[in-house]
C-alpha positions as CSV (number, residue, x, y, z in Angstrom):
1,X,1.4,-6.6,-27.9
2,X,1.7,-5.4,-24.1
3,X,-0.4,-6.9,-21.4
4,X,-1.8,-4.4,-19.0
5,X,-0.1,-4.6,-15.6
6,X,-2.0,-5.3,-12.1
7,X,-2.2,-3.6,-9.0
8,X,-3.8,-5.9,-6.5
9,X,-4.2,-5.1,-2.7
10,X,-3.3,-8.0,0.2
11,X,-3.1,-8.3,3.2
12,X,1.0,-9.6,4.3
13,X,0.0,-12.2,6.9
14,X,-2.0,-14.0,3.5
15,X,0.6,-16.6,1.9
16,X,2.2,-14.9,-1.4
17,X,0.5,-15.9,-4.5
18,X,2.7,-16.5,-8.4
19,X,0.2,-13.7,-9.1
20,X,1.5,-10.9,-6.6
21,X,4.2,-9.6,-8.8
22,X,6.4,-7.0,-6.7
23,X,5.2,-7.4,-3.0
24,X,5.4,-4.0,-1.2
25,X,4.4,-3.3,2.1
26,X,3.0,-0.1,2.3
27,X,2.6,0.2,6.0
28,X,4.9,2.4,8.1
29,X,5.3,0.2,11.2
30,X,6.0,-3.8,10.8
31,X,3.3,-6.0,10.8
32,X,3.4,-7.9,14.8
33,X,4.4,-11.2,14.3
34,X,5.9,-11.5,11.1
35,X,9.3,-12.2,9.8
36,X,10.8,-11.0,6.8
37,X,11.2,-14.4,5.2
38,X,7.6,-15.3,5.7
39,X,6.5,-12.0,4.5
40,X,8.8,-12.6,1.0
41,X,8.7,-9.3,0.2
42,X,10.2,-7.2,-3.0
43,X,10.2,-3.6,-0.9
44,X,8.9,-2.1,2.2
45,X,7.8,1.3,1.3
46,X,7.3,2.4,4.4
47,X,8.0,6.3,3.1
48,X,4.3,6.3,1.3
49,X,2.3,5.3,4.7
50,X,-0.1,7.9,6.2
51,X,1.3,10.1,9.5
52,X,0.9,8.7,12.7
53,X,-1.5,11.7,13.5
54,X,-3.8,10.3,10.3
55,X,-3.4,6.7,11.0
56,X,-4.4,6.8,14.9
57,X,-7.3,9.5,14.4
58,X,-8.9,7.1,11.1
59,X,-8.8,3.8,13.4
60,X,-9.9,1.7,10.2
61,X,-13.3,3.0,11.2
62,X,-15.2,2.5,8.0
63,X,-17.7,5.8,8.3
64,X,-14.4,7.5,8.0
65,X,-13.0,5.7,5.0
66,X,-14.2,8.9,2.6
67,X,-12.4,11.1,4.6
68,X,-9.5,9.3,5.1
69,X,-8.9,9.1,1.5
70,X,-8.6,13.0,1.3
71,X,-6.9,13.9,4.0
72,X,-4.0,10.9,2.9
73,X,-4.1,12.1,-0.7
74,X,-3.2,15.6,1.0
75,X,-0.6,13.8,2.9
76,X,0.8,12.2,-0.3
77,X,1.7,15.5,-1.6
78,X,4.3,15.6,0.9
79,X,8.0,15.6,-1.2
80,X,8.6,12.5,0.5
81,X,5.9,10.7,0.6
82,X,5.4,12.3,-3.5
83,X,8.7,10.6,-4.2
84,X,7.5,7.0,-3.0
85,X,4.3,7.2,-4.5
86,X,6.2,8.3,-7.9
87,X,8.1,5.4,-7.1
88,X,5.5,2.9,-6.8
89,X,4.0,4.4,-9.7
90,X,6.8,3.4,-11.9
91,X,7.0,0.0,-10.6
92,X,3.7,-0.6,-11.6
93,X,4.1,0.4,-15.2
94,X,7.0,-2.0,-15.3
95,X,5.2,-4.9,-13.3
96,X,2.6,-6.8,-11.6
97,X,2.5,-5.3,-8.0
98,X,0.2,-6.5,-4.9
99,X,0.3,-3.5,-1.8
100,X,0.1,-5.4,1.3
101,X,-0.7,-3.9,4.8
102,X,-1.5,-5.8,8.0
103,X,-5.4,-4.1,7.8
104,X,-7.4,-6.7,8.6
105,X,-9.5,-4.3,6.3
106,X,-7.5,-4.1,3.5
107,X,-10.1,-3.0,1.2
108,X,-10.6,0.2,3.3
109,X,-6.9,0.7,4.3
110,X,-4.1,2.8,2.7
111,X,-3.2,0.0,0.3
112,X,-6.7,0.8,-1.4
113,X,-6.2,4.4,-1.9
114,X,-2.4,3.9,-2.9
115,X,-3.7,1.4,-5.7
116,X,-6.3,3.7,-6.8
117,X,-3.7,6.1,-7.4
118,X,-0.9,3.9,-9.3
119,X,-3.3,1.7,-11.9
120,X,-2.0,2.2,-15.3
């Protein structure tokens, strides 16, 4: 009998949990003030993240949310940004995975749509 695997969303600054499974960071630049031991992560799949172009014009404003999602699922068919998504898409079918990003708004950030996208 297989158990269905997780995809949970985080923010990296929040302390890791036994439930994360794979941490991956899924933004493109590093989170300020964090170290690499504190943020005990698997993989930084910094390959995946939105353009800077998309990133700066969305602002985390939350009346954009909607359109952000589209225009980063446009961006995601990039070869790649294709080939990390593919990769975090096999991850997840293997094992419990928790996308982190430094969005203080992690429920309308990146990390959302990416785990939209990879759910078994």
């Amino acid at each position: 009998m297989s158990s269905k695997r997780v995809v949970n969303v985080g923010r990296v600054y929040d302390e890791p949990t036994p439930h994360d499974g794979a941490r991956v960071l899924v933004d493109r630049i590093w989170p300020r003030g964090m170290t690499k031991a504190k943020a005990a992560l698997d993989e930084w799949c910094k390959q995946v993240a939105p353009s800077t172009e998309l990133r700066k014009w969305y602002a985390h404003d939350p009346e954009k949310f909607a359109e952000f999602t589209l225009r980063y699922r446009e961006e995601l068919k990039d070869p790649e940004r294709a080939a990390a998504l593919a990769h975090l898409r096999s991850l997840a079918a293997m094992r419990d995975v928790t996308l982190l990003t430094a969005s203080k708004a992690s429920d309308i950030s990146e990390a959302t749509v990416l785990a939209n996208l990879i759910r078994p």
